[in-house]
N, C-alpha and C positions, 0 to 999 in steps of 0.2 A: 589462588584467591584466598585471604584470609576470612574466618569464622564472619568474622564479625560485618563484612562487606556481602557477606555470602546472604545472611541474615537480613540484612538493608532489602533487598530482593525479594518480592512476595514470591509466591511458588509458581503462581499461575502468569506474573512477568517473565518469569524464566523461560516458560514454555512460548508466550507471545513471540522473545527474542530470539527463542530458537527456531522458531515458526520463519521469522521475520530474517535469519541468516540465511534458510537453508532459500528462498526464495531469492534473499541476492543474489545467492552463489551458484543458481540456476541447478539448485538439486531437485529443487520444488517447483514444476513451473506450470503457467496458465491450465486450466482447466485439470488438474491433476486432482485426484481424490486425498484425501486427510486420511490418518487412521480415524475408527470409531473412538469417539468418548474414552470409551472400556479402552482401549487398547493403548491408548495414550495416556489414561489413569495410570494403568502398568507399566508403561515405559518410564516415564516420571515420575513413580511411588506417591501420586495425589490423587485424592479424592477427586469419583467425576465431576463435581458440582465444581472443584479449580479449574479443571480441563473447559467447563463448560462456561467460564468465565473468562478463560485469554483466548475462545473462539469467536467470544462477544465482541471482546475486544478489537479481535482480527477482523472481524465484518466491518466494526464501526472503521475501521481506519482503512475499508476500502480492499483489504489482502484475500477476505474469502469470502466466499458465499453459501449458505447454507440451503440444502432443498430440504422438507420435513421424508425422515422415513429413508433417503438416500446419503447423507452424511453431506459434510462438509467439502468446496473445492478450491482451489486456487484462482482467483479472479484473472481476466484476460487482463488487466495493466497494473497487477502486482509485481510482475515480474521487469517492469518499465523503472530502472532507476528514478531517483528523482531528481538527478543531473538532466536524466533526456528531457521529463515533464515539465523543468524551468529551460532549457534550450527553447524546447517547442513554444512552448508561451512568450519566450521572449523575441521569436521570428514572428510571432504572428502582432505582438504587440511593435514591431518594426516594419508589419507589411501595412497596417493600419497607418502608420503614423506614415511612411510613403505615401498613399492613397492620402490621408487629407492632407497633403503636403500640395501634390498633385490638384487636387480642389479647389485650395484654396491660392494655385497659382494662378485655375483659369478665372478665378472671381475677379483676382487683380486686375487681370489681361482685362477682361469684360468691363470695370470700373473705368479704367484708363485708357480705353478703344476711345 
């Protein structure tokens, strides 16, 4: 990676994306505990208030959840690609569409009895 693309990258996206790897890659998974703040400041040479800003991050976009006093976790459908989460929606949005299929054949039937 050069300097300059390195740069482009705030400090605390670095950590987001590495958050957000190791959870694809099933190093990270459901209900798993985080390092502390601290321990993550040190691993990534950043200040905690960075650390405490791509955890923000990671909540809002659903990857962790935070308990006050016990640290930060791995959420149970973090670790859910987002292939499986548009599969699933797309069967259920096909099971829907069967059932009023289904509905609106007995309307028919009914109409033309």
């Amino acid at each position: 990676m050069s300097l300059m693309s390195n740069e482009s990258v705030q400090p605390y996206q670095r950590i987001v994306q590495d958050v957000r790897d190791k959870i694809r890659s099933g190093r990270l998974t459901a209900g798993t505990k985080l390092p502390s703040t601290r321990e993550l400041a040190d691993e990534y040479g950043v200040a905690p208030g960075t650390v405490q800003r791509a955890l923000a991050e990671l909540r809002v976009g659903g990857l962790i959840y935070s308990h006050q006093g016990r640290g930060s976790f791995v959420t149970e459908t973090a670790s859910e690609s987002s292939e499986d989460s548009t599969a699933r929606a797309l069967k259920r949005l096909e099971d829907q569409v069967s059932d009023l299929v289904a509905r609106l054949e007995k309307i028919e039937k009914g109409r033309n009895a």
